[in-house]
C-alpha positions as CSV (number, residue, x, y, z in Angstrom):
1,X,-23.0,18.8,-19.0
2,X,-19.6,20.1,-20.4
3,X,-18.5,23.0,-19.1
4,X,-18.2,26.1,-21.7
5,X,-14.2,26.1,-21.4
6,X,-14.3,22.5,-21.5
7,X,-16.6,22.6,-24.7
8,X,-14.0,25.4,-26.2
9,X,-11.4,23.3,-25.8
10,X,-12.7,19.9,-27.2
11,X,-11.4,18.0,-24.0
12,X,-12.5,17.0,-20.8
13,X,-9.9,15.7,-18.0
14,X,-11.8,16.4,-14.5
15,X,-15.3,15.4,-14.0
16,X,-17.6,16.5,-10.9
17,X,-20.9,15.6,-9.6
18,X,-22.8,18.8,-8.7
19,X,-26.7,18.0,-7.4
20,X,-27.7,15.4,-10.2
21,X,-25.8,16.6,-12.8
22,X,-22.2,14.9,-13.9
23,X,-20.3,17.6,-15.4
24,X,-17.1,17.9,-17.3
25,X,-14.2,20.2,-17.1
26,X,-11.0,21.1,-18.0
27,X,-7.9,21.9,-16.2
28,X,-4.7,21.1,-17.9
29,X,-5.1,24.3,-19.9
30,X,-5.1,25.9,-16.3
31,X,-2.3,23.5,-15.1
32,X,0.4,24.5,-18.4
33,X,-0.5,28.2,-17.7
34,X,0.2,28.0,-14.1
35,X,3.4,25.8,-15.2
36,X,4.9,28.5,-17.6
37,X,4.0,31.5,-15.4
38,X,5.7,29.6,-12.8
39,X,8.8,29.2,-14.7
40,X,9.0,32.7,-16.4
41,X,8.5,31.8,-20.1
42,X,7.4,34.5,-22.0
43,X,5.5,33.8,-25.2
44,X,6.4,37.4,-26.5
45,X,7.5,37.4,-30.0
46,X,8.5,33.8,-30.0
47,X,7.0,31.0,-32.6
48,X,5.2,27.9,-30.5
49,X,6.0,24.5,-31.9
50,X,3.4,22.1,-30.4
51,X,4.0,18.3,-31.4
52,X,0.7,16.3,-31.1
53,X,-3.0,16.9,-31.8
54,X,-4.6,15.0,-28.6
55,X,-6.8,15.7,-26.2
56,X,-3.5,17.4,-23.9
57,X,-3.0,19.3,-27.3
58,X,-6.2,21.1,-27.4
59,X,-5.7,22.4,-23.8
60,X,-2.5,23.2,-24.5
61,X,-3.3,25.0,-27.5
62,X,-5.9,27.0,-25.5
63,X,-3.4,27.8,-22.7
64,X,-1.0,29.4,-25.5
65,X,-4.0,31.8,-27.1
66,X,-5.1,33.3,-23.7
67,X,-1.3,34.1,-23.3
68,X,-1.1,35.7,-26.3
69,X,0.8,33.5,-28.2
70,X,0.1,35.1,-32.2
71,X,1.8,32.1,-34.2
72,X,1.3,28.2,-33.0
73,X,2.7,25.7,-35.6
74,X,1.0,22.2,-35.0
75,X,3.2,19.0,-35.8
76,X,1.2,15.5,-36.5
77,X,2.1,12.6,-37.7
78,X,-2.0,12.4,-38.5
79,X,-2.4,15.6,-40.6
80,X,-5.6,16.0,-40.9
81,X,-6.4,15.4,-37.3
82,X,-4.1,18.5,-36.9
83,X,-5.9,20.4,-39.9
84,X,-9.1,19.8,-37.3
85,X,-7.4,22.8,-35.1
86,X,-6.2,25.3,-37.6
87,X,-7.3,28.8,-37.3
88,X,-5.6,32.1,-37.7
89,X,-3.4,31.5,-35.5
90,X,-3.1,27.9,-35.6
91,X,-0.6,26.5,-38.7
92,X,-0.8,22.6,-39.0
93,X,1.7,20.9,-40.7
94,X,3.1,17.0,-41.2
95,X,5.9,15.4,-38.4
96,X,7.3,15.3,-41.7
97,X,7.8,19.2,-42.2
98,X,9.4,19.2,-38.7
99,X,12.8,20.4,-40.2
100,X,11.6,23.4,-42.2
101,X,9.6,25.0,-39.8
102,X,11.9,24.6,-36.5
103,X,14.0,28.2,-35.3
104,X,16.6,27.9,-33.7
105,X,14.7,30.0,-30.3
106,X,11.4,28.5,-31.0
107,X,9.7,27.0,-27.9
108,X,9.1,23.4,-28.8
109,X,6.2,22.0,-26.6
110,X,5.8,18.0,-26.8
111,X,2.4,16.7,-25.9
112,X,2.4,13.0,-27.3
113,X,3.5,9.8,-24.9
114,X,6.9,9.7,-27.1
115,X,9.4,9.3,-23.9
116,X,7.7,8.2,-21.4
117,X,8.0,4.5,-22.0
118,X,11.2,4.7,-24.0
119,X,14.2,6.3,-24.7
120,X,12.7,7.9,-27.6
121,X,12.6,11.6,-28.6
122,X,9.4,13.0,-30.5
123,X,11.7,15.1,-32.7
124,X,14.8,14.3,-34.1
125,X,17.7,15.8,-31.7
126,X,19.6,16.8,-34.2
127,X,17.2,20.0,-34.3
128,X,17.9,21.4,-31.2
129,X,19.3,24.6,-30.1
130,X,20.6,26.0,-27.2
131,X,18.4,28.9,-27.8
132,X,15.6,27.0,-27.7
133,X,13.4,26.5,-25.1
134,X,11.9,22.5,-24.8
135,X,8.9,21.9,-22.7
136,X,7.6,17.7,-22.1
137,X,4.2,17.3,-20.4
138,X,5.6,13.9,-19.4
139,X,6.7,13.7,-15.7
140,X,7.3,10.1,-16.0
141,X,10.1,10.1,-16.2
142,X,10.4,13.7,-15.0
143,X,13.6,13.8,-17.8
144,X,13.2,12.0,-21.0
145,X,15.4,11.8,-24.4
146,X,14.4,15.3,-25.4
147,X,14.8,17.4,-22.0
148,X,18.0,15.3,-21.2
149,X,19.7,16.5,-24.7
150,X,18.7,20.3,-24.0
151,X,20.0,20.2,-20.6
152,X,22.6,18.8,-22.4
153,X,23.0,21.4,-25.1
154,X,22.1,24.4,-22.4
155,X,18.5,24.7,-23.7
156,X,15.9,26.0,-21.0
157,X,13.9,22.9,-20.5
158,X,11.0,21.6,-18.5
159,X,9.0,18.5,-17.5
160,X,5.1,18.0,-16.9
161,X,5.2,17.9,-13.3
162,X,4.1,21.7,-12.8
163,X,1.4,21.6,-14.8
164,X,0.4,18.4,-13.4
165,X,-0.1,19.5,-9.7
166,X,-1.6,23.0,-10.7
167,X,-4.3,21.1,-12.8
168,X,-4.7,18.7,-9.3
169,X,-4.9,21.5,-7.5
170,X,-7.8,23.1,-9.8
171,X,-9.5,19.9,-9.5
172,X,-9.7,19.5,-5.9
173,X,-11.3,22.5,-5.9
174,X,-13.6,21.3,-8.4
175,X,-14.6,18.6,-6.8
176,X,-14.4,20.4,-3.3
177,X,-15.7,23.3,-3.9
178,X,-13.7,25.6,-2.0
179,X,-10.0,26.6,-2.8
180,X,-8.2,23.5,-1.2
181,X,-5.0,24.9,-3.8
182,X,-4.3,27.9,-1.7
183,X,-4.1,25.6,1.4
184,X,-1.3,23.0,-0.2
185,X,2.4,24.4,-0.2
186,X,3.3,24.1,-3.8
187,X,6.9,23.3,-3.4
188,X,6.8,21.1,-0.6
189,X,4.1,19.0,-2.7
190,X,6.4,19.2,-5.8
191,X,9.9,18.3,-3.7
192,X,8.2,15.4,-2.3
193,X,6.9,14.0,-5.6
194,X,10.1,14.6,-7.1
195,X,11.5,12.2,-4.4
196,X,8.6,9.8,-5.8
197,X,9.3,10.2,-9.0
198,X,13.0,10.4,-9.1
């Protein structure tokens, strides 16, 4: 079975065994919630650049509506894998279009694996603004190409590792059944893991 916010979402990333049944869930919608509630950023009145069309996407995507966000622009290189996801909300446009519908405060939110195995950026560098904030759900490495040049530039950046341990935490209590998350100290589990991953 898929759970009805799993189904809503198109994506499935924690699966549990309840009696017979295998079901499937979602928490990385949970997890980039959690993340940006965390970190204070505020969707008001701001545009929502999200680069990639993926599975991570979709959750993301989902995240953004039930925090209000009123304009989402999606980047693809696949366009019509992106055109799958349009709504009223939703604007899908080419990788190619990147320039033309980048502000200089939008919040640029990269989803795809760009970075994490290279020293690559998913949009061109050039592009960036102080005023802008830049958000990688990569945490490995927990600073690739594109939050290194906004630190760089004084842009308000941050990594995936957040919204990784929130969705771990949601899934432990999944699996569990009880709330195991409100027994783990968040930033001690996040310090040490930044000693892993650093």
């Amino acid at each position: 079975e898929i759970n009805p916010r799993a189904e809503s979402i198109s994506s499935v990333n924690c699966i549990m065994k309840s009696n017979s049944k295998i079901i499937g869930n979602n928490t990385d919608w949970f997890g980039f919630t959690m993340a940006l509630k965390e970190n204070k950023i505020d969707l008001s009145n701001k545009e929502v650049i999200v680069l990639g069309a993926g599975g991570t996407a979709k959750s993301i995507l989902f995240s953004l509506k039930q925090l209000g966000a009123n304009k989402i622009i999606l980047l693809n290189r696949t366009l019509h894998k992106a055109e799958a996801l349009k709504d009223d909300i939703i604007t899908p446009y080419s990788m190619e279009n990147t320039e033309s519908v980048l502000k200089n405060d939008s919040i640029i939110i990269n989803t795809t694996p760009i970075g994490m195995q290279s020293n690559q950026s998913s949009i061109d560098l050039g592009l960036l603004h102080k005023n802008q904030i830049l958000i990688d759900v990569i945490y490995t490495p927990l600073e690739t190409c594109l939050l290194k040049f906004g630190k760089k530039i004084g842009s308000k950046t941050l990594n995936g590792l957040d919204m990784f341990i929130y969705q771990a935490l949601a899934s432990l209590d999944f699996w569990f059944g009880e709330t195991i998350s409100k027994k783990v100290n968040f930033q001690q589990l996040k310090e040490h893991l930044t000693r892993i991953l650093s």
